[in-house]
C-alpha positions in Angstrom: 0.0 0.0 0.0 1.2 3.7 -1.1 -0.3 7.0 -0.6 0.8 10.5 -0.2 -0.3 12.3 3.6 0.0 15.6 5.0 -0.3 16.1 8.6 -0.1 19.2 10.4 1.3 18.4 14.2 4.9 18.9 14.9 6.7 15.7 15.8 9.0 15.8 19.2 13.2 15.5 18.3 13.1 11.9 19.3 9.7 10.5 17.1 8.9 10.5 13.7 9.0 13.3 11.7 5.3 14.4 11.2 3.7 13.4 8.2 5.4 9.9 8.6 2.5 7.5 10.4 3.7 4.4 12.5 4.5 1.1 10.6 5.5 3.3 7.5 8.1 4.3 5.5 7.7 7.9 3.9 9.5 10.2 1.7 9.9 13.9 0.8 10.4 16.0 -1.7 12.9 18.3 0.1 15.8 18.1 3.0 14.9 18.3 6.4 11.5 16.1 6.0 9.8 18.6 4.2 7.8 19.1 1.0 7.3 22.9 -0.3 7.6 23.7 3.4 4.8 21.2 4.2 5.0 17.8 5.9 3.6 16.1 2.7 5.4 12.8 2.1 5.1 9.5 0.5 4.4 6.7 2.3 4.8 2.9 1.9 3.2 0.1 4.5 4.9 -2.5 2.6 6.4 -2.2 -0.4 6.4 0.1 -4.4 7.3 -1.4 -6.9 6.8 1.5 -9.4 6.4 5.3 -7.9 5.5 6.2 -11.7 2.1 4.6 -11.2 0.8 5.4 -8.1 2.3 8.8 -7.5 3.9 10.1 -10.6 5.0 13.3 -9.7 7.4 11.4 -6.8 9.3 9.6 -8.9 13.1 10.6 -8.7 12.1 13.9 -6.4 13.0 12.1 -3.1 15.0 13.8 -0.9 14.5 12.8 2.4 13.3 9.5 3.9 12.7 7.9 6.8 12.0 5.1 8.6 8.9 4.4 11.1 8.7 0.5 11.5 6.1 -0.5 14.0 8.2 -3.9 13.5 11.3 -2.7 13.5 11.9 -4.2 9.9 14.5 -2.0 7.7 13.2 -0.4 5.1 15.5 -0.5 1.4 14.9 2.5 -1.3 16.0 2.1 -5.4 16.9 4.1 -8.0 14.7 2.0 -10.7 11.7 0.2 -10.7 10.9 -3.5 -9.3 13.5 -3.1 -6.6 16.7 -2.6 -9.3 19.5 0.0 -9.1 21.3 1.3 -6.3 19.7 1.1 -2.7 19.9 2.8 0.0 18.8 0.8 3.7 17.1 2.8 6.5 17.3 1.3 9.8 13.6 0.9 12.0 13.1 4.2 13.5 15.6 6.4 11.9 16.3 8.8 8.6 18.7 10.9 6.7 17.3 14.3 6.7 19.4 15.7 3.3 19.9 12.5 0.9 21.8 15.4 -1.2 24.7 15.9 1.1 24.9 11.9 2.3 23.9 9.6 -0.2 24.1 11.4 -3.7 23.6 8.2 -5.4 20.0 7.8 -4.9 19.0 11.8 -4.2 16.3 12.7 -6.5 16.4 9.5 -7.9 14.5 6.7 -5.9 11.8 5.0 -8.0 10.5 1.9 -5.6 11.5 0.6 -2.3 10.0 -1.8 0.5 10.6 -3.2 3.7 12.9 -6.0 4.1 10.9 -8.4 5.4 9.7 -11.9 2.9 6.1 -11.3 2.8 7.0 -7.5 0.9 10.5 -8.2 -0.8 8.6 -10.6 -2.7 5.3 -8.3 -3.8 
């Protein structure tokens, strides 16, 4: 399951950043966990296999990401479609904040991901 949320609470240093519900793994459009200024983001419960076709307009604009694993599963970005191209693995509970200054490889340029766990690697 994919979708794209806004939320408008502010999220304490230590949780989630807002926009980023529990048991998901979410995605922004800009640095800091932030999309136009808004807490927008992407958000997977399980896997995408193609950002093209559910939310077009994501595709290669990923900038941030993070991780909010109720399970404590990691979760693994790529560059292409059906899980191909470089990755980039997020630990349960954690993020990078500015994919343009750490991981260059896959900023602006994640186009599926999932969590690392049989019942999604395998979707």
């Amino acid at each position: 399951m994919l979708f794209v949320v806004g939320a408008a609470a502010a999220s304490a240093a230590s949780a989630a950043p807002s926009g980023c519900p529990s048991g998901y793994s979410c995605g922004w459009k800009d640095r800091d966990y932030l999309t136009a200024g808004t807490s927008k983001a992407l958000v997977f419960s399980c896997f995408v296999k193609d950002i093209t076709k559910v939310a077009g307009a994501w595709d290669n604009n990923i900038t941030s990401v993070f991780n909010n694993s109720s399970g404590g599963n990691t979760a693994i970005w790529f560059t292409d479609i059906d899980y191909k191209g470089a990755k980039l693995y997020v630990s349960a509970n954690s993020g990078i904040k500015r994919l343009n200054e750490s991981n260059a490889t896959v900023n602006d340029r994640i186009s599926s991901g999932y969590f690392d766990t049989a019942a999604c690697r395998n979707k």
